[in-house]
C-alpha positions in Angstrom: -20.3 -12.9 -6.7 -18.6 -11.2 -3.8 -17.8 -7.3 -4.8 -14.2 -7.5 -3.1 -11.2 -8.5 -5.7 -7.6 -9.1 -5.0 -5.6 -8.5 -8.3 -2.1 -10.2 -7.8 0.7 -8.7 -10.5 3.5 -10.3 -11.1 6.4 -9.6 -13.9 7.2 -6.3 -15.6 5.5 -2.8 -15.3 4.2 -2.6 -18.5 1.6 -5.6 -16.6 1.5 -3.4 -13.7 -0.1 -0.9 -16.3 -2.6 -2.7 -17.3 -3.7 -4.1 -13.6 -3.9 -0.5 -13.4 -6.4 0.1 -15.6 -8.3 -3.1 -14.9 -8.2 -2.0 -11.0 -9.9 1.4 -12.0 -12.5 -0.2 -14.5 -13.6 -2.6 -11.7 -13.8 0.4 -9.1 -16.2 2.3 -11.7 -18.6 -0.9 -11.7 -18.3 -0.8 -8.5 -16.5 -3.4 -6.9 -13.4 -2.8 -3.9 -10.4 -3.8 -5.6 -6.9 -5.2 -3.3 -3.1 -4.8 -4.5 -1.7 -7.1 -1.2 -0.4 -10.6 -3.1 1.0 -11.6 0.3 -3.0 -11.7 2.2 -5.6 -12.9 -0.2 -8.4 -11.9 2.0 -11.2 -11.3 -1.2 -14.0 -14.1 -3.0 -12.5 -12.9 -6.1 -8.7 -13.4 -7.3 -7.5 -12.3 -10.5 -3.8 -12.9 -11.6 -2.0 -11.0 -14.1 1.2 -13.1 -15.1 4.6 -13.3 -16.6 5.8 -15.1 -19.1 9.1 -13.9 -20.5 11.7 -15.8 -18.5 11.9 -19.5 -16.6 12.0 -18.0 -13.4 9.0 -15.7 -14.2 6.9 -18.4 -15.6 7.6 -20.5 -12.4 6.7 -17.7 -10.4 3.4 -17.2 -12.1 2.3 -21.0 -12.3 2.9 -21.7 -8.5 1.1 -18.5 -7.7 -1.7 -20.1 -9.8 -1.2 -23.3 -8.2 -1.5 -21.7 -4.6 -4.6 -19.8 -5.8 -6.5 -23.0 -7.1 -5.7 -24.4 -4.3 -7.3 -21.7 -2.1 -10.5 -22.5 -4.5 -10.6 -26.0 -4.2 -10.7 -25.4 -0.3 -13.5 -22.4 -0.5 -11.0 -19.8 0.4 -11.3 -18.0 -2.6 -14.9 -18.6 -5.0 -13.9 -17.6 -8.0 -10.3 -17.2 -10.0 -9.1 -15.6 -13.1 -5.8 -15.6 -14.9 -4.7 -12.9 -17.4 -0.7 -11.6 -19.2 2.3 -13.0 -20.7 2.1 -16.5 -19.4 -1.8 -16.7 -20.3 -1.3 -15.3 -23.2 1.4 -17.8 -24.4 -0.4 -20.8 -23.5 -3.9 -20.1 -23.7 -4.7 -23.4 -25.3 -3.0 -25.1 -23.2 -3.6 -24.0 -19.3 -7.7 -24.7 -19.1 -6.8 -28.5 -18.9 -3.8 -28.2 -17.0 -5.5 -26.0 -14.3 -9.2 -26.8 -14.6 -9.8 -24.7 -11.3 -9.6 -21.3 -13.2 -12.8 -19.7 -14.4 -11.4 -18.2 -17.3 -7.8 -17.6 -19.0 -7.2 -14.3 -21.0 -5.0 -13.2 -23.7 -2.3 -10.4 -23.2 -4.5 -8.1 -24.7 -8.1 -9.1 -23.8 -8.3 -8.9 -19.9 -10.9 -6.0 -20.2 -13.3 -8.8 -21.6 -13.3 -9.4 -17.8 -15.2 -6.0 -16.8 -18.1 -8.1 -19.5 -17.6 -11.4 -17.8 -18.2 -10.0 -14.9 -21.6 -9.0 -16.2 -20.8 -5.1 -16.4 -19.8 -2.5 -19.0 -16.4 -1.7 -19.6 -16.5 2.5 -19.3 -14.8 3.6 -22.6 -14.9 7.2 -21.6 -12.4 6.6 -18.6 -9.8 4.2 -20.5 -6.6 6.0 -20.3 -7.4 6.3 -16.3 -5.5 3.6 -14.1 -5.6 3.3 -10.2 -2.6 4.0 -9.3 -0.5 1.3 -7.2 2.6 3.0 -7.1 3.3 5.6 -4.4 1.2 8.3 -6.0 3.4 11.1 -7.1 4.8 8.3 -10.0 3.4 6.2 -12.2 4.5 4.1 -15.3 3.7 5.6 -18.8 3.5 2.8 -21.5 3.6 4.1 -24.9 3.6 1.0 -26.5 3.6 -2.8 -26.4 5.2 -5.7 -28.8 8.4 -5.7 -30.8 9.7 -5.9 -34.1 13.4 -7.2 -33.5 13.9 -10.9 -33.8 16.6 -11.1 -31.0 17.1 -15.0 -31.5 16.9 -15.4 -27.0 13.5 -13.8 -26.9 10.0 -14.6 -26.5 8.0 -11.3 -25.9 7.3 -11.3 -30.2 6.1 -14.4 -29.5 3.9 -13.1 -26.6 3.1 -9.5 -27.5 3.2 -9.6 -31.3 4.5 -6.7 -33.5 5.8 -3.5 -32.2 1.8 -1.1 -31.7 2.6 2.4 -30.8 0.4 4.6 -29.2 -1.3 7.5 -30.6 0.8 11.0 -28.9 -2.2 12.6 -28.6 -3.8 9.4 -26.6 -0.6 9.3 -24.2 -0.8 13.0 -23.9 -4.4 12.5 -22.5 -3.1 10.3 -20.4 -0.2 11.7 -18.7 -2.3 15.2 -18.1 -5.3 13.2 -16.1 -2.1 11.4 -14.3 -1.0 14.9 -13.2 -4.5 15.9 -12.2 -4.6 12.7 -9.6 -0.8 14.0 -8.3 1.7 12.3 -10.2 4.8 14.2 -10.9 7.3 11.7 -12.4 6.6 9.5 -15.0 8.9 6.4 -15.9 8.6 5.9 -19.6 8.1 2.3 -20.7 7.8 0.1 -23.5 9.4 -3.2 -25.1 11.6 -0.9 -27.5 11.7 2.7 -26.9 13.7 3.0 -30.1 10.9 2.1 -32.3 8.0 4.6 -31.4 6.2 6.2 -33.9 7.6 4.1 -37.2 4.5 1.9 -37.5 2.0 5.3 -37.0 3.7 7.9 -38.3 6.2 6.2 -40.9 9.1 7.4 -38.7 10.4 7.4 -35.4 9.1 10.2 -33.4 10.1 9.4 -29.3 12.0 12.6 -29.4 8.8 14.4 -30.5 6.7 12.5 -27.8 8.5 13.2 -25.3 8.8 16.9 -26.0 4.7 16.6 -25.9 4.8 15.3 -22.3 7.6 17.6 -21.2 4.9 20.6 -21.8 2.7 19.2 -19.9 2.1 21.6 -16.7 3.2 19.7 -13.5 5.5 16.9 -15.1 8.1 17.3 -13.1 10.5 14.3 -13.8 10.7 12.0 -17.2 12.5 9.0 -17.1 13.2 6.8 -20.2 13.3 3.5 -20.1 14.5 0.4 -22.4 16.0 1.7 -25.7 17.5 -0.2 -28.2 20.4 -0.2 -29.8 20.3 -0.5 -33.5 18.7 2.5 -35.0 18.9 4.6 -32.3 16.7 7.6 -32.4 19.6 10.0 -31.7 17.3 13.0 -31.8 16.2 11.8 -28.1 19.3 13.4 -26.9 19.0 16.7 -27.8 15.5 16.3 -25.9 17.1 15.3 -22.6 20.1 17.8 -22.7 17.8 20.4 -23.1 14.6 19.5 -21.1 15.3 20.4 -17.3 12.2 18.2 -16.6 13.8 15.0 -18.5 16.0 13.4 -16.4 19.7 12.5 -17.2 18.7 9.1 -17.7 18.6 6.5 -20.1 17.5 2.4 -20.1 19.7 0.8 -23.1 20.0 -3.1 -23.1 23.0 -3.7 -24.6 23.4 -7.8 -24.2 26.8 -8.2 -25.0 29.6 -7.0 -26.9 31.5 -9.7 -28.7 31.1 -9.4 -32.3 30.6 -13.5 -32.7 27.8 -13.5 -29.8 25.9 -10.5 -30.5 25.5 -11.8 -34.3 24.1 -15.0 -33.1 22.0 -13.6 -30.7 20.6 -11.7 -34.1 21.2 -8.0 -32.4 22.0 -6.3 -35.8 24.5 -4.1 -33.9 28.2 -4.7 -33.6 30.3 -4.3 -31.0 31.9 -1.1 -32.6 29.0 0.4 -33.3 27.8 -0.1 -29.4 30.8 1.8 -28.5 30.6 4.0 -30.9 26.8 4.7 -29.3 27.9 5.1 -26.0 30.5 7.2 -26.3 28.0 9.6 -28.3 25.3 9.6 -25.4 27.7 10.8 -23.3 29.6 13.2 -25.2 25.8 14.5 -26.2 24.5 14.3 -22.9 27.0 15.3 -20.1 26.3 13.9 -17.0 24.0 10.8 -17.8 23.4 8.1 -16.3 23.3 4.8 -18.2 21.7 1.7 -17.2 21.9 -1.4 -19.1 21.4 -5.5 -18.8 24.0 -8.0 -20.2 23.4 -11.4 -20.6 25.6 -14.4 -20.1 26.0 -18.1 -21.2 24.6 -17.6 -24.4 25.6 -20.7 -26.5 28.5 -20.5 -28.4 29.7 -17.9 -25.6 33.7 -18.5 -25.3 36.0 -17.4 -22.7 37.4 -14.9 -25.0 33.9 -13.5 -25.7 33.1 -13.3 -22.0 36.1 -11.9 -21.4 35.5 -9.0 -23.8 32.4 -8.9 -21.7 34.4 -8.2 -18.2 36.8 -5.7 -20.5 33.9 -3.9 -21.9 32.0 -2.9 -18.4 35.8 -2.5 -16.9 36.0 0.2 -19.7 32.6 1.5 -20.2 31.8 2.3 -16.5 27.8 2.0 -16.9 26.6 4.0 -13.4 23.8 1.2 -13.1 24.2 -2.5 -14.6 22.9 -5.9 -14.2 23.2 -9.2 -15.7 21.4 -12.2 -15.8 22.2 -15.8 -17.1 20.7 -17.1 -20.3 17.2 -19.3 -20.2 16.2 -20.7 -23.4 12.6 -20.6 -23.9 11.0 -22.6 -26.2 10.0 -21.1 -29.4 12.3 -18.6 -29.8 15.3 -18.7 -32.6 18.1 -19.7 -30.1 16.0 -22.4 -29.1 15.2 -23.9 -32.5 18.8 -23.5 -33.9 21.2 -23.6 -31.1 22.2 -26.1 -28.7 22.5 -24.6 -24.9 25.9 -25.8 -24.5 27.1 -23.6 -21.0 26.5 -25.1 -18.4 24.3 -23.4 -15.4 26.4 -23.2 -12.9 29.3 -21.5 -15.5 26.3 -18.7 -17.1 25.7 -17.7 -12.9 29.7 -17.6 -12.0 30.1 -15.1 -14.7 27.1 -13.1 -14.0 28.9 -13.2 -10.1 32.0 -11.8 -12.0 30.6 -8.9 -14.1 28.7 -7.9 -10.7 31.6 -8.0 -8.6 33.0 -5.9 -11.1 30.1 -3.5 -11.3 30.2 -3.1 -7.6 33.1 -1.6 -7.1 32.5 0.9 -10.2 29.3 1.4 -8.9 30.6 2.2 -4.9 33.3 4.8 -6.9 30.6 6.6 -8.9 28.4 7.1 -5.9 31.8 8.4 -4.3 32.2 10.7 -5.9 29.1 12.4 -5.4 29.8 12.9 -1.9 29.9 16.5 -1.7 27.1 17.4 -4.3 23.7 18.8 -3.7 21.3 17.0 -5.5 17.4 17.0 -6.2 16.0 14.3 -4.5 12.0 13.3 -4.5 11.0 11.3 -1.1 9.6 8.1 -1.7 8.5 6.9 1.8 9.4 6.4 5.5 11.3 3.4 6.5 12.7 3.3 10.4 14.9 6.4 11.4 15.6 7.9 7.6 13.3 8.9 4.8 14.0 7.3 1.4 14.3 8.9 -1.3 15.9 9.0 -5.3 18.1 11.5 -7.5 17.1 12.0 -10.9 19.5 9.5 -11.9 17.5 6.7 -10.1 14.6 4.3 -11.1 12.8 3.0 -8.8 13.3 -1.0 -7.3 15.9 -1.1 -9.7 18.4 2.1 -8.8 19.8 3.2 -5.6 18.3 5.4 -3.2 18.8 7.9 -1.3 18.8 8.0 2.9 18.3 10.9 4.6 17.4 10.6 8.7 14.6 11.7 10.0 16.1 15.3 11.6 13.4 17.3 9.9 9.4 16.4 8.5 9.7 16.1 5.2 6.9 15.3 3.2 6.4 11.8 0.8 6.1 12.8 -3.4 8.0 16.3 -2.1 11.2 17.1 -3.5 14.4 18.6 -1.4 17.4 19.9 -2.3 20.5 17.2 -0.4 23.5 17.0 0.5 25.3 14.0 -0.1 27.3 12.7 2.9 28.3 9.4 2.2 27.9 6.9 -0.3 27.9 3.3 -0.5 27.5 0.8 -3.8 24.3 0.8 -4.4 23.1 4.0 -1.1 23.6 7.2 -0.9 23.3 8.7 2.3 22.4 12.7 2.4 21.2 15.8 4.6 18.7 18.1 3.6 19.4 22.0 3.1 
């Protein structure tokens, strides 16, 4: 067996996570391990897949495909498949694809440091290799899900909601720092939930207190909250922590009472309004960023067009939508019939973004003026790229600054925004 490997992730960053970790277990046993999906140049491939969505699923299976492929014409030697999708269908993919080695389970890929003939190091498992620019990194506290939203499959994948010990992600984030990482993009399945299965209660407010304190964590980011049972102790936590950004990930879905009580939310559309209004009026100045959904069945015109009225009134600084996929297995599937038509679930998605674009191009408007703390992310032609606080990365929009001084990548500058755009921001550094 060859000693190069080219690990190929596809779907969320809570898998990115864990090719992390994988990467740096395979380095320690001494193998060179590649992050390029676009050149397979290695003997060994290893795919870490997706399983959540149709799309994602498709992605991962002719990515699969194209590797077995590559095997069956002596490009590659030897190929391994690991994730959500192998997870899901472990039973099922060995025949259908006899050209992988091995399939893996969601949670079992580090049986591969074992197939490999080696011993998975135990002392360095909460260290990753990371494949993000390094001054971030994505901080996973924990994986699964104890809602029973009727549209989803990641129970079905991931199993019940498992947090992660504080002290363990504690550990974590300080070797993080030690390698240079300054922000770290909180992540898991349901934020909301952290700490009831451990501790008896929810506790994210305490956890992230615990990784505020740590010495060089400059930026926190939260990411994918939940609704129902909000943990409304988090906000206190991110009005008063200078290093905890303005930010907050909250999936919302929908807002029609009739649609969000099929879709088995246990959260009415009051009640989300009610939230939201809260989160703001606790937490001047934040940014929220949420996902709706269209085309669920049953969805009327009247209950889209609460929709529409709802992000006209609600103003989210950073939205997106996406049209409803039923996946087998899941409640929606067994007890509803997908009655909306394609092409009608995309044209509304078309309309709440058109909508969101122009609230999007006046928020970012208005910054123009306003010095704000931006962290360079890289170089790309004239301008260096960079993000506010109130910006993910991939997902939020960024911030260009030309090239007139040398500014250093992972550094943050204090800018001047100039001009603004709907999803750009274009500033000058003091």
């Amino acid at each position: 067996m060859g000693n190069k490997i080219d690990i190929i992730n596809l779907g969320c960053s809570k898998n990115l996570v864990d090719s992390e970790k994988l990467s740096r277990q395979l380095e320690l046993c001494g193998y060179i391990v590649r992050h390029d999906p676009e050149r397979i140049q290695c003997d060994i491939a290893i795919v870490n897949t997706c399983g959540f969505i149709g799309d994602a699923k498709e992605e991962s299976i002719n990515v699969i495909l194209e590797l077995a492929s590559m095997k069956q014409s002596k490009q590659i030697k030897r190929l391994f498949v690991m994730g959500c999708l192998s997870g899901r269908y472990i039973d099922d993919l060995p025949s259908e694809i006899p050209e992988v080695d091995k399939f893996y389970g969601k949670f079992s890929w580090n049986e591969i440091v074992s197939d490999f003939g080696k011993s998975y190091h135990q002392e360095s498992a909460l260290q990753r290799t990371i494949t993000t620019p390094s001054h971030f990194a994505y901080l996973k506290i924990s994986e699964g899900c104890n809602r029973h939203c009727a549209y989803c499959a990641i129970p079905i994948i991931t199993g019940r909601h498992q947090s992660r010990p504080m002290e363990e992600i504690v550990s974590e984030v300080e070797w993080l720092v030690q390698q240079g990482v300054k922000e770290f993009q909180v992540i898991a399945q349901d934020l909301s939930y952290y700490g009831k299965d451990l501790y008896g209660e929810f506790r994210l407010a305490e956890l992230i207190e615990k990784i505020s304190d740590v010495p060089g964590v400059q930026w926190i980011r939260l990411h994918y909250a939940y609704p129902a049972k909000f943990p409304y102790d988090i906000l206190r936590v991110i009005r008063e922590r200078d290093n905890v950004c303005n930010y907050l990930d909250i999936a919302l879905q929908h807002v029609s009472d009739p649609v969000l009580q099929r879709m088995r939310r246990n959260v009415s559309s009051k009640e989300t309004i009610e939230l939201i209004r809260r989160i703001r009026d606790e937490v001047p100045g934040i940014h929220l960023r949420t996902t709706l959904l269209t085309g669920f069945p049953g969805e009327s015109e009247a209950d889209f067009e609460a929709l529409m009225n709802f992000v006209k009134t609600m103003r989210f600084e950073r939205m997106g939508a996406f049209p409803y996929s039923e996946e087998e297995g899941t409640y929606s599937a067994l007890h509803y019939y997908d009655d909306i038509p394609f092409e009608v679930k995309q044209a509304r998605v078309d309309q709440l973004m058109e909508i969101q674009q122009q609230i999007s191009e006046e928020l970012n408007r208005a910054k123009i003026g306003s010095v704000l703390r931006v962290i360079i992310d890289r170089e790309e032609g004239d301008c260096y790229v960079g993000r506010t606080e109130f910006d993910s990365p991939e997902v939020d929009p960024e911030v260009l600054i030309p090239k007139n001084k040398i500014l250093n990548i992972g550094e943050f500058y204090e800018v001047k925004i100039v001009d603004a755009e709907a999803f750009e921001l274009m500033g000058e550094v003091l």
